[in-house]
N, C-alpha and C positions, 0 to 999 in steps of 0.2 A: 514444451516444457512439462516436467514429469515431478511432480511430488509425491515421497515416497519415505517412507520411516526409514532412515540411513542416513549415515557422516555425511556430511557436507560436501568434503571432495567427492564421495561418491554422484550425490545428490544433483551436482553442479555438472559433472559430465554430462549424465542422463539428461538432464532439463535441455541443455544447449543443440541436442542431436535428436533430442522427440517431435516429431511431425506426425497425427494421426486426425486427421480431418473428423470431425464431431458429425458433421451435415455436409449435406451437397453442396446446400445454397449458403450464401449470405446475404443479408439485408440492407445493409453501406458498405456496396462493392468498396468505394473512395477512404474505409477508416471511418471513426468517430469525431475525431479530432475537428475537423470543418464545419461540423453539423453539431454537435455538443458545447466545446470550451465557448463559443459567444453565449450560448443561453445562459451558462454556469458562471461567466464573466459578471453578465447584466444581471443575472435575479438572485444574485448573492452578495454578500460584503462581508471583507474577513473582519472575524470577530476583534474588536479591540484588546491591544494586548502590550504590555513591558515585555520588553529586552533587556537584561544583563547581562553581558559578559563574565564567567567568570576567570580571578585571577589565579596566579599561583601556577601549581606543578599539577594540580592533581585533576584527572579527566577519570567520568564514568566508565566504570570498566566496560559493558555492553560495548561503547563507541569506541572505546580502543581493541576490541576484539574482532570489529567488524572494520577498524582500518588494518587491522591485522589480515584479515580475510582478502583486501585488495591492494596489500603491498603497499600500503601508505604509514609513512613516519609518522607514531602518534603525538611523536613532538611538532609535528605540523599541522596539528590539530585546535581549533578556538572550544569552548562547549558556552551555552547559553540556558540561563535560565529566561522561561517565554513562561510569560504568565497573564491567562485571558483573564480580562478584570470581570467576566457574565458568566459562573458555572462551580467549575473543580477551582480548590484555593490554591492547590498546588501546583504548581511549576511544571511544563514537561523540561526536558532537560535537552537541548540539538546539540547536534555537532554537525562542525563543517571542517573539511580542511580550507588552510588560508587564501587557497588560489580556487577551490570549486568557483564554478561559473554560478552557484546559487546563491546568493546572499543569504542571510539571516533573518534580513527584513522580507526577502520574497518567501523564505523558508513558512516563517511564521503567517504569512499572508493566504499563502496558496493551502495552509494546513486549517489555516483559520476559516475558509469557506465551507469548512465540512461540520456537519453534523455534529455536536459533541458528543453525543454517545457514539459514533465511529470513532473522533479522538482519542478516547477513553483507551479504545482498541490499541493503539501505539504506547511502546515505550519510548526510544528514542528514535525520531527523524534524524537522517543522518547522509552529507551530502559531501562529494569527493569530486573531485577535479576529471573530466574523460572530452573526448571529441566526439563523443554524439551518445545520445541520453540512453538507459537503459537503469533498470531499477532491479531491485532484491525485497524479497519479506520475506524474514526471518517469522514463521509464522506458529513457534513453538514459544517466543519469548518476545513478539511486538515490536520488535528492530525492522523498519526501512530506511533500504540502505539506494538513495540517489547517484548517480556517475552520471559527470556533463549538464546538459542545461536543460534540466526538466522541470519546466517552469507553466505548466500547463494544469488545470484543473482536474482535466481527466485522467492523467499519470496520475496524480494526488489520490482521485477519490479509485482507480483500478487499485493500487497498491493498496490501500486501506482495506478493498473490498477482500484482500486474498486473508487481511488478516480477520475480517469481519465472517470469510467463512472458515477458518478454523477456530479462530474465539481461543486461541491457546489447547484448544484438547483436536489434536491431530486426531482421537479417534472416529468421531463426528462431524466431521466436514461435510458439509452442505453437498458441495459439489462431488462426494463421493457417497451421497446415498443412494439408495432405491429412487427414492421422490424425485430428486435433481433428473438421473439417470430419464425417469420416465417420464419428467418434461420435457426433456430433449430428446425422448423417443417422439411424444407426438408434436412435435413443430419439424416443419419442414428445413429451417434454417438456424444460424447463428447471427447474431449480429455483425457480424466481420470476420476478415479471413484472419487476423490472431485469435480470435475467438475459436478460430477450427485449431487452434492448436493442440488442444484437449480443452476438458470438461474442467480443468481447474481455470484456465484461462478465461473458458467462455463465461466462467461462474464470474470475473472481476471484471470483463467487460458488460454482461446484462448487470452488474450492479451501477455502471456509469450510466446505463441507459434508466437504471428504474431509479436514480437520485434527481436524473434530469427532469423523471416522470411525477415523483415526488413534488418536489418543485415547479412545475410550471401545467403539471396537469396534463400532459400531452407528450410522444417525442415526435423527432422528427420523420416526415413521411418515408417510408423506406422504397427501396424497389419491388418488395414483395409483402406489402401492408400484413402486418399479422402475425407472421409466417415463426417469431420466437412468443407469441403471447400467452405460451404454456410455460415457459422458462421465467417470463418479465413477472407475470400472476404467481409464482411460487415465489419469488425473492421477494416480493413485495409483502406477499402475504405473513412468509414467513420473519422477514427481517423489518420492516417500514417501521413499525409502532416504536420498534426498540433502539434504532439505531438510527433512521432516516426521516425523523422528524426535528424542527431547528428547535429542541430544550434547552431552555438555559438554567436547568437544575442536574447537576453532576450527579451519579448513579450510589458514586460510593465505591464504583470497582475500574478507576481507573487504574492503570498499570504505576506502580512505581517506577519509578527511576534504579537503575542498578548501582552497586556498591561505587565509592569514588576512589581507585589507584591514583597511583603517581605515571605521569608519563612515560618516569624512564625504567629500565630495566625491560627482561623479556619475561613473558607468562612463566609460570611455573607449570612443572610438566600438568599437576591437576586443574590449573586452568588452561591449559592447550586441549585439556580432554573434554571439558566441559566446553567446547567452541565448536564440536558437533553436531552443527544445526541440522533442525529441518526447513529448507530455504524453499522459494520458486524464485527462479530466477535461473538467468536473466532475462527480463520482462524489455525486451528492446521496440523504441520507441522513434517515430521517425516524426 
């Protein structure tokens, strides 16, 4: 998966057909998933939080532009204000379609285990109906975008990470500097074989590894001990203080919520133009 300054449809081609191995080796031949989501399970708790519904016609435009993007009626669309009672006063704002396999309450649950200044990073969560999980960030305007039932920790905090390395300025992306580059020049491996999918990938899987590392002090032993702790020492270094530590004092620069449309009607040609993201995705997920 290939992120690249261009429209979306371009964007989406490119990502879905990119294969270029970062490393030889990796370090959880088996994925993350087995070896991660129980640590992140036990040594977390989603932050307490309200759920509204809201009523009426009118849904965030962001989340009607991204049911746009995957062929979903946004009149089959709920939106929710979720509001953690420990941090930002404000609301984020989800969307789900009616039938997604992800609830609202798991939405807000599995979004609540994270760090809040990663939070901060999202605009709207936002979760669609599919038969087997795979993920979008929108990493120009803080939309992730959920398909199927991705109900797992480390989907949550991978997708957050992609937004956590562009921060909204695509110029400086972590995983597209010198530094990133030349920690994964001297490590021998990645953490896993999506990780070898590129250096934007590998960049949101060592971020699952270094929240796990965050958290409980340790990861898990690998096949090749060590072998990314050039990769895991730079996100840490660079990212821990600001983003991956559990504050309950909101920064001030959380993302708002985008404008509120009406469900019905179609964009106008100036917002069909403005729906040229810069996406990663699809981030697929077994």
């Amino acid at each position: 998966m290939l992120l690249d300054k261009v429209a979306l449809a371009i964007t989406l081609a490119i990502s879905a057909n990119t294969v270029q191995a970062v490393r030889d080796e990796v370090a959880y031949s088996d994925g993350l998933h087995d070896l991660f989501d129980p640590g992140f399970l036990e040594d977390t708790r989603p932050a307490e939080h309200v759920i509204k519904k809201w009523r009426g016609n009118l849904i965030p435009e962001g989340c009607k532009e991204r049911f746009t993007d995957s062929s979903v009626d946004p009149k089959d669309m709920e939106a929710y204000n979720v509001t953690y009672t420990q941090g930002c006063q404000e609301p984020w704002v989800f969307c789900r379609e009616r039938t997604a396999q992800l609830s609202v309450e798991s939405m807000a649950s599995l979004f609540g285990r994270l760090p809040l200044h990663m939070r901060e990073l999202v605009r709207h969560p936002i979760a669609v109906k599919d038969t087997s999980c795979s993920a979008f960030s929108y990493t120009d305007i803080g939309d992730i975008l959920f398909k199927g039932d991705c109900s797992t920790p480390s989907v949550w905090i991978h997708e957050t990470g992609h937004q956590m390395d562009a921060a909204l300025n695509l110029q400086n992306d972590e995983s597209g500097s010198e530094q990133w580059m030349d920690a994964v020049s001297k490590d021998t491996c990645v953490p896993d074989d999506y990780a070898n999918t590129n250096n934007i990938e590998d960049f949101a899987q060592v971020t699952v590894t270094a929240l796990y590392q965050s958290i409980r002090g340790y990861i898990p032993t690998s096949y090749h001990p060590g072998c990314f702790d050039n990769q895991l020492s730079r996100l840490l270094r660079v990212f821990r203080a600001r983003y991956m530590t559990y504050s309950l004092q909101c920064t001030g620069k959380k993302i708002p919520p985008s404008e509120n449309v009406s469900k019905d009607g179609k964009m106008s040609t100036r917002r069909a133009a403005v729906t040229a993201r810069k996406v990663v995705g699809p981030c697929r997920f077994h």
